[in-house]
C-alpha positions as CSV (number, residue, x, y, z in Angstrom):
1,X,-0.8,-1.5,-47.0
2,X,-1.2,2.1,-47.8
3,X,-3.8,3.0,-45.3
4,X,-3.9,0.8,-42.3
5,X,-7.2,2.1,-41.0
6,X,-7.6,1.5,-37.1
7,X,-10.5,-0.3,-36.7
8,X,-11.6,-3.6,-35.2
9,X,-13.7,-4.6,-37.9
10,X,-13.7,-3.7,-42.1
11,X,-18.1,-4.0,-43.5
12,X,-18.3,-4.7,-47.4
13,X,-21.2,-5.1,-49.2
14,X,-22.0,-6.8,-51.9
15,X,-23.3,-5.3,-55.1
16,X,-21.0,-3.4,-56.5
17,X,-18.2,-4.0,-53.8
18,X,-17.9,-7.9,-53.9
19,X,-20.3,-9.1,-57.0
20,X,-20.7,-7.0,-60.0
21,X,-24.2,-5.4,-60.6
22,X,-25.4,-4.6,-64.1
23,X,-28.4,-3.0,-63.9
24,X,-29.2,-2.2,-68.0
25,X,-29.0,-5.5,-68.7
26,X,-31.7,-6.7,-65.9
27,X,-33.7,-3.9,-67.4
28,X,-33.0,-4.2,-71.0
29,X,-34.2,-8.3,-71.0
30,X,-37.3,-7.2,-68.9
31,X,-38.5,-4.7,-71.7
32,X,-37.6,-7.6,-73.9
33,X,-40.5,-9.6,-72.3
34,X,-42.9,-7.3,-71.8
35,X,-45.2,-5.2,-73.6
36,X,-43.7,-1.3,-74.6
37,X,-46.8,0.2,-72.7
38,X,-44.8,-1.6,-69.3
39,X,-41.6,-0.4,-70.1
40,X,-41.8,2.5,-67.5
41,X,-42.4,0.0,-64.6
42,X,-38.8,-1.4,-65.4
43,X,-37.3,1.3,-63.8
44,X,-39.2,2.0,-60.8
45,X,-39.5,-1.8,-60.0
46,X,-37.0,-1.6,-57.3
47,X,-38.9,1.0,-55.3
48,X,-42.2,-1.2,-55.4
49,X,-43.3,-1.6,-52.2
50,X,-43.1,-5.5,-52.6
51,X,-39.4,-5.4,-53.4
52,X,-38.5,-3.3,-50.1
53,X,-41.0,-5.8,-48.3
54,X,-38.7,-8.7,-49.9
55,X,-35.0,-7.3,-49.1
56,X,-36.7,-7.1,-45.5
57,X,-37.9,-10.6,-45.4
58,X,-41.5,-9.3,-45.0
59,X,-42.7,-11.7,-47.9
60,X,-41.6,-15.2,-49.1
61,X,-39.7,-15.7,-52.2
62,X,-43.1,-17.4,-53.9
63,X,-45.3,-13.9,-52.9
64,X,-42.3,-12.3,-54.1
65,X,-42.9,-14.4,-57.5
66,X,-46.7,-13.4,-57.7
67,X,-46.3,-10.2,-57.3
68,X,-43.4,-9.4,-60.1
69,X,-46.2,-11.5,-62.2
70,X,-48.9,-9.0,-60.9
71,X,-46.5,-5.7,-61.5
72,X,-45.6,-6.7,-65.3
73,X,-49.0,-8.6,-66.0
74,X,-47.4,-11.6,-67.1
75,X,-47.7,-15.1,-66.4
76,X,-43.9,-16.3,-66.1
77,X,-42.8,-19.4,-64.4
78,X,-41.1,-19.7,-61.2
79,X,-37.4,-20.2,-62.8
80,X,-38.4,-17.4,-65.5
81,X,-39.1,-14.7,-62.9
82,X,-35.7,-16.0,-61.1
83,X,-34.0,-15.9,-64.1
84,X,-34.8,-12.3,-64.8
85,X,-34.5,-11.0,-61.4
86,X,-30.8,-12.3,-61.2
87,X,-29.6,-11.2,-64.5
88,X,-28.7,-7.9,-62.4
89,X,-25.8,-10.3,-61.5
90,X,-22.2,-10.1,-62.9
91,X,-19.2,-11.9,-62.0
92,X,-17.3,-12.4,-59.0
93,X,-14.4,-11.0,-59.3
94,X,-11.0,-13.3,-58.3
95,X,-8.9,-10.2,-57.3
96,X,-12.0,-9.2,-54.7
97,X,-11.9,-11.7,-53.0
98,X,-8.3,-12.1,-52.8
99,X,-7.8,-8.9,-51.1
100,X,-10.3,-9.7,-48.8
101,X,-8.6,-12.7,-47.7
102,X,-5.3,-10.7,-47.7
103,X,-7.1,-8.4,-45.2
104,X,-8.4,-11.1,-43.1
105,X,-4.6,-11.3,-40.9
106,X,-5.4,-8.3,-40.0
107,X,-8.7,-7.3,-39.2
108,X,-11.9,-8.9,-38.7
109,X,-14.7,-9.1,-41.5
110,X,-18.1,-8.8,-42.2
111,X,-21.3,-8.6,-44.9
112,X,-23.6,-6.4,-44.8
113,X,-26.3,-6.4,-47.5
114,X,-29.4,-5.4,-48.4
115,X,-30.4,-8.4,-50.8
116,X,-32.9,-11.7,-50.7
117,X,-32.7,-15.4,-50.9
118,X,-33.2,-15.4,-54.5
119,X,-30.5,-13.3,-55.1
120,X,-28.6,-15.3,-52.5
121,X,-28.8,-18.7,-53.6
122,X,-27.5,-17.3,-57.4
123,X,-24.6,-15.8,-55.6
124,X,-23.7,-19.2,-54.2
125,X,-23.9,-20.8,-57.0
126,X,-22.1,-18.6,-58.7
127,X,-19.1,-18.7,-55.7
128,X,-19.0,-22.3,-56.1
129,X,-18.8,-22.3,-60.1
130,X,-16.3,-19.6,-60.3
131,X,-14.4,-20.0,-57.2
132,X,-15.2,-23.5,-55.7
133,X,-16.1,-21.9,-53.0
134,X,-19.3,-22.8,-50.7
135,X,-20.6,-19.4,-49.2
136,X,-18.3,-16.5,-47.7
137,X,-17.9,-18.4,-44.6
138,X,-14.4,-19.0,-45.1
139,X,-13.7,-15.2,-46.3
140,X,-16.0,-12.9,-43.7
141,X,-16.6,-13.6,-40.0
142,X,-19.7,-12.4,-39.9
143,X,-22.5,-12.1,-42.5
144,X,-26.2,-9.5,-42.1
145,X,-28.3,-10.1,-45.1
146,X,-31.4,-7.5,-44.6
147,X,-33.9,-10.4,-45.3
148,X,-32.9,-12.3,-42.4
149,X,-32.5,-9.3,-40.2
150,X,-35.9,-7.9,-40.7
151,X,-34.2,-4.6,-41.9
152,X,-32.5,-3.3,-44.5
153,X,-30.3,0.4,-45.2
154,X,-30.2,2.8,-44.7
155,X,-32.1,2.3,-41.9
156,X,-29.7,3.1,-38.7
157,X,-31.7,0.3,-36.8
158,X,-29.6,-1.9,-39.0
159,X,-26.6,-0.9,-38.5
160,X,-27.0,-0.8,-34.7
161,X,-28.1,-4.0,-34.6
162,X,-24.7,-5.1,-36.2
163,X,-22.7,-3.0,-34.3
164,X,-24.8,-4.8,-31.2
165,X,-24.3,-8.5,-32.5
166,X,-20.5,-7.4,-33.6
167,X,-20.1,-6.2,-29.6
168,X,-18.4,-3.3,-31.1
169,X,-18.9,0.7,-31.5
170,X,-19.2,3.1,-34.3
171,X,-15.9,4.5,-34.2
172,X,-13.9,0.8,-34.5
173,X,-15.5,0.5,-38.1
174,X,-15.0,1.1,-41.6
175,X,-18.1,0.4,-43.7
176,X,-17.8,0.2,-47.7
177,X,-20.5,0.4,-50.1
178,X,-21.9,1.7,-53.5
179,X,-24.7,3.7,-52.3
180,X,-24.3,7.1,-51.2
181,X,-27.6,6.9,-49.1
182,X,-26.2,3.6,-47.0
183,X,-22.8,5.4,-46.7
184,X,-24.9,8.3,-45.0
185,X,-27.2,6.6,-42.9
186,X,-23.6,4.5,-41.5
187,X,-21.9,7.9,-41.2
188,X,-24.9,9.2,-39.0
189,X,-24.3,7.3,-37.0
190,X,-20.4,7.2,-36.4
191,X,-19.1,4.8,-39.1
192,X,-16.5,5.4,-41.0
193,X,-18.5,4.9,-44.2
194,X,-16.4,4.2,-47.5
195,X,-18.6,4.8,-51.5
196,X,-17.5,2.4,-54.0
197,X,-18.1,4.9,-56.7
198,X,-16.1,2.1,-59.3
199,X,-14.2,-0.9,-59.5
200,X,-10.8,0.4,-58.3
201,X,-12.1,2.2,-55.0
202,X,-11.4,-0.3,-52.6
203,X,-8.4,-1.2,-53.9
204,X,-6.7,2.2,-54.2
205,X,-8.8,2.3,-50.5
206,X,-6.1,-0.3,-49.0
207,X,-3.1,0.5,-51.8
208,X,-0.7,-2.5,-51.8
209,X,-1.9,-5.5,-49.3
């Protein structure tokens, strides 16, 4: 291992750390679908107040339904909107999770992820599919989705509460994920906080495991 970092516990994420995130193409098959007059909703949809309310667990997957209906004035089926919301999703890629079972002898793991149980179910389905796996039970130690915690990042409530629930400190830590405004908010607070700014990052992170 190239960098053996001392710490109790390693956080990943998810987009964009574990799963593959592709955001044109979510956008690209919404504008597909809806008038050109609602194309520049596409892009701010993930700063509606509804979505934040949704990664928090704040409103139910069916509200959550109504109100992408509402925001794109469409009348899409249930399966429709949860087709379109998780074609933000890629693969799952093999070597990921390799390494993170590699790193398991050695420290102990953990999610944490701002996300929904849309979202959530797909990525099951899509373990099980493409891995034959059923959830990351058998990889992590510890999972913190946002909608079941009531919060989401960059919050620091969030990551206190894990640290609290973890019965660990800041400092025994390293947190890894794609957004430089969840890296800060974990770094205020005393995390060693890790970008993914590409594919390779947390592999030239750990080197050779």
């Amino acid at each position: 291992m190239k960098k053996a970092p001392d710490a109790d516990f390693l956080i990943f994420d998810l987009g964009n750390v574990i799963v593959d995130l592709d955001y044109g193409r979510a956008f690209e098959l919404i504008k597909s679908l809806v008038p050109a007059s609602e194309h520049s909703k596409v892009e701010d949809f993930y700063l509606t107040d509804f979505h934040k309310a949704y990664e928090k667990g704040e409103i139910d997957s069916p509200t959550f339904r109504d109100e992408v209906r509402a925001y794109f004035g469409q009348s899409w089926e249930g399966p429709e909107v949860d087709r379109l919301w998780n074609s933000i999703l890629g693969p799952i890629p093999k070597k990921r999770l390799e390494l993170v079972e590699k790193l398991k002898a050695d420290y102990q793991l953990a999610v944490l992820s701002n996300t929904n149980a849309i979202h959530i179910d797909a990525v099951y389905q899509m373990l099980k599919e493409q891995h034959g796996m059923d959830g990351f039970q058998p990889l992590f130690d510890r999972i913190f989705y946002s909608h079941e915690m009531g919060l989401a990042k960059p919050s620091v409530e969030i990551y206190e509460k894990m640290l609290a629930e973890l019965g660990t400190t800041a400092d025994r830590v390293v947190f890894f994920d794609d957004l430089e405004a969840n890296v800060r908010g974990a770094a205020s607070i005393g995390i060693h906080a890790v970008q993914v700014t590409g594919p390779n990052v947390i592999f030239e992170f750990f080197g050779h495991v």
